[in-house]
Residue, then its C-alpha position, 0 to 999 in steps of 0.5 A: x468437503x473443506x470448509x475453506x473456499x478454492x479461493x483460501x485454499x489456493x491462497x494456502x498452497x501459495x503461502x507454503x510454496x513461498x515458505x519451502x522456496x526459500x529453503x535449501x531443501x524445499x521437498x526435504x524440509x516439507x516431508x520433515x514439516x508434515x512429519x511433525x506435525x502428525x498429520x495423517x499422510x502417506x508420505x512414503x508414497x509422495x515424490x519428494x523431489x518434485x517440483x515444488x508447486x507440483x508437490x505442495x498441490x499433491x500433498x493439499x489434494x490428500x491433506x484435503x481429504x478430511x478436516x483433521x489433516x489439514x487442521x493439524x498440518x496448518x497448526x504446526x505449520x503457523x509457528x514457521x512464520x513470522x508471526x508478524x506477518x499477513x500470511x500467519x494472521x491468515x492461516x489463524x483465520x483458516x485454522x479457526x474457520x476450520x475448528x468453527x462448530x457447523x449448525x445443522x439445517x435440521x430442526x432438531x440440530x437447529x435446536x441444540x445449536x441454539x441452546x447452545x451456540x452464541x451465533x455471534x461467537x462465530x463472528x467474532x471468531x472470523x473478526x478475531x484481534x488477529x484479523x482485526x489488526x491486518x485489516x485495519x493495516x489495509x486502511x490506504x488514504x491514498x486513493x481518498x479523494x484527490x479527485x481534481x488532483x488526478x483529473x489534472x495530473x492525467x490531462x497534462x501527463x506527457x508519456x515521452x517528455x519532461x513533465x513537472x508538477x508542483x504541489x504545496x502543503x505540510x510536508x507529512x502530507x504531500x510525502x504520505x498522501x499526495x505523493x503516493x497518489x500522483x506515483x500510483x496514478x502515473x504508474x497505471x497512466x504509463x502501465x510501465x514502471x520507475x525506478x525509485x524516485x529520486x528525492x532532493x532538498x533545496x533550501x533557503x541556504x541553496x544557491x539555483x535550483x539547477x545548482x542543488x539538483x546537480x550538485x546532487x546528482x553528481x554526488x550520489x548518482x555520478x550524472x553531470x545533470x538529469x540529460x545524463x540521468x535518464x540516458x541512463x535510465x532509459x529502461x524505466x521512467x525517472x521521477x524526480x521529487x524536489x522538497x522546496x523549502x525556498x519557494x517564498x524567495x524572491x528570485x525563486x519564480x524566475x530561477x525554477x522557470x529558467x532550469x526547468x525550461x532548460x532540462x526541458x530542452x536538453x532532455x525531450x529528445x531522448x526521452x521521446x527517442x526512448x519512449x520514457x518519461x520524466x515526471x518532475x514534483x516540485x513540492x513547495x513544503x508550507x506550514x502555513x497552510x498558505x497553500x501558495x503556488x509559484x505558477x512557474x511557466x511550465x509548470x501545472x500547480x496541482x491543487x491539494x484541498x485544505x480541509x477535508x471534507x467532512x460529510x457527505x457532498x457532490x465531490x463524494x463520501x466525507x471524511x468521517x463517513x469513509x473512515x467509519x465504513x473502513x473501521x466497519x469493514x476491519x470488523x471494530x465494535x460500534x462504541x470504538x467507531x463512535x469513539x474514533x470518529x468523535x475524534x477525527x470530527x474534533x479537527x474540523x476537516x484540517x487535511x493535515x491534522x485529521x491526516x495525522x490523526x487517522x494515521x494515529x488511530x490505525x497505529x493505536x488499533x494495529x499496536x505500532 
């Protein structure tokens, strides 16, 4: 009987498909794999030449028959992965579920084990550095709260026309967080997929707004204007991010009001023909932590809150409190939560600078 769940097993025959798929001679090199590393198979009575997914279940279905099999398969196995990557931090784990010494429900085996097992060894052994490091990876802000963001987004999201939004805050933020944000939530409002948004600088030292967007859309994309965009792009929607750094502008009100109003007009149609939209995000870029909005007609302001809260309200979890049971859940000691969240309190809920800080602290964790 595997100490592994159909779930880790499954996981594994994924892992190795991947891996042999992407050789020259996937059943000859997974025939020389097993060979090296000494596990007992038959292999002389395994077709080879099978399909590989069909292969990689067979050879499971014998490798499963005894513990030491697969235990030796899989030892030989991690060092053909890199080993930076999620699948050799999780065949690690597999292979120290494996090794892990069972206690006995018997009294007397109870016993022995007690005498001489450190039940918290067994836990450690699970939440090893290895596995430490790719869960603290796994720690994604992003669908931290933002509440009234999506409620918005999603009200005034048009699936088959121009929609624009504008959003305002510390660059590092609005890219890292917020960003990412309105693309997944657009993404599984749509239930269809973008190409790569297509990202463009408009400065203080630019002409219009329409002069830089098509200025750069001639340049690197060959299109006269976003019309000619996303006719091409029909098969997919098309999000265009604008870095404004010219909001404080006098004229820039009137300017973005116009050109908007404008690709509006040239586009709706096609894109309503198509059934494809085009999601606009004017993204003020403000280290002022002003938080200033154009309200531009047309334009739905999407508020970004400029602190974080830090405990727990009406809204949700606080900051502190959701990054403590996501450091609790990587497996990290009780001292070291303490000590980050002693940290993260000292910005006072500032959305940019406890954003910085927690990206920091998993980088510090995960050894980036």
């Amino acid at each position: 009987m595997s100490r592994l769940s159909f779930r880790e097993i499954n996981h594994l025959q994924i892992i190795v498909q991947d891996y042999c798929s992407n050789l020259d001679k996937p059943g000859v090199n997974l025939r020389s794999v097993i060979n090296t590393s000494k596990a007992p198979l038959d292999i002389e009575s395994i077709n080879f030449d099978a399909p590989i997914k069909e292969l990689v279940e067979i050879i499971f279905d014998r490798l499963l028959t005894g513990q030491e099999s697969l235990l030796q398969f899989l030892e030989y196995f991690q060092y053909k992965l890199d080993q930076n990557s999620d699948n050799y931090v999780d065949i690690k784990s597999y292979i120290n579920k494996i090794k892990r010494p069972v206690i006995s429900d018997s009294y007397e085996n109870t016993n022995i084990a007690r005498s001489n097992l450190d039940i918290r060894t067994f836990y450690d052994s699970e939440r090893s550095g290895d596995t430490i490091v790719k869960e603290i990876r796994r720690i994604d802000i992003v669908n931290y709260n933002l509440e009234s963001l999506r409620i918005s987004l999603i009200r005034e999201l048009k699936l088959k026309k121009v929609c624009v939004f504008e959003i305002t805050g510390h660059d590092a933020v609005l890219k890292n967080y917020v960003l990412k944000r309105i693309l997944n939530e657009f993404k599984e409002k749509t239930n269809r997929g973008y190409y790569p948004p297509i990202e463009i600088i408009h400065s203080n030292y630019s002409n219009s707004l329409q002069h830089t967007i098509e200025r750069k859309l001639k340049d690197n994309r060959g299109c006269d204007n976003l019309l000619q965009l996303v006719d091409r792009q029909k098969d997919l929607d098309t999000v265009l991010v604008i870095w404004n750094h010219a909001w404080e502008k006098d004229n820039f009100k009137n300017d973005a009001t116009n050109f908007f109003e404008k690709v509006k007009a040239d586009c709706n149609s096609s894109l309503s023909e198509n059934r494809r939209c085009l999601l606009i995000i004017l993204a003020n870029v403000d280290y002022t932590n002003k938080h200033c909005y154009n309200n531009i007609y047309g334009c739905t302001a999407l508020e970004i809150p400029k602190k974080f809260l830090l405990y727990e309200e009406d809204e949700g979890a606080g900051i502190l409190e959701w990054f403590e049971n996501e450091l609790d859940r990587c497996g990290l000691e009780n001292n070291e939560i303490e000590k980050y969240i002693r940290c993260l309190k000292e910005y006072a809920g500032d959305i940019y600078l406890t954003f910085q800080e927690i990206q920091s602290i998993i980088k510090q964790i995960a050894g980036v």
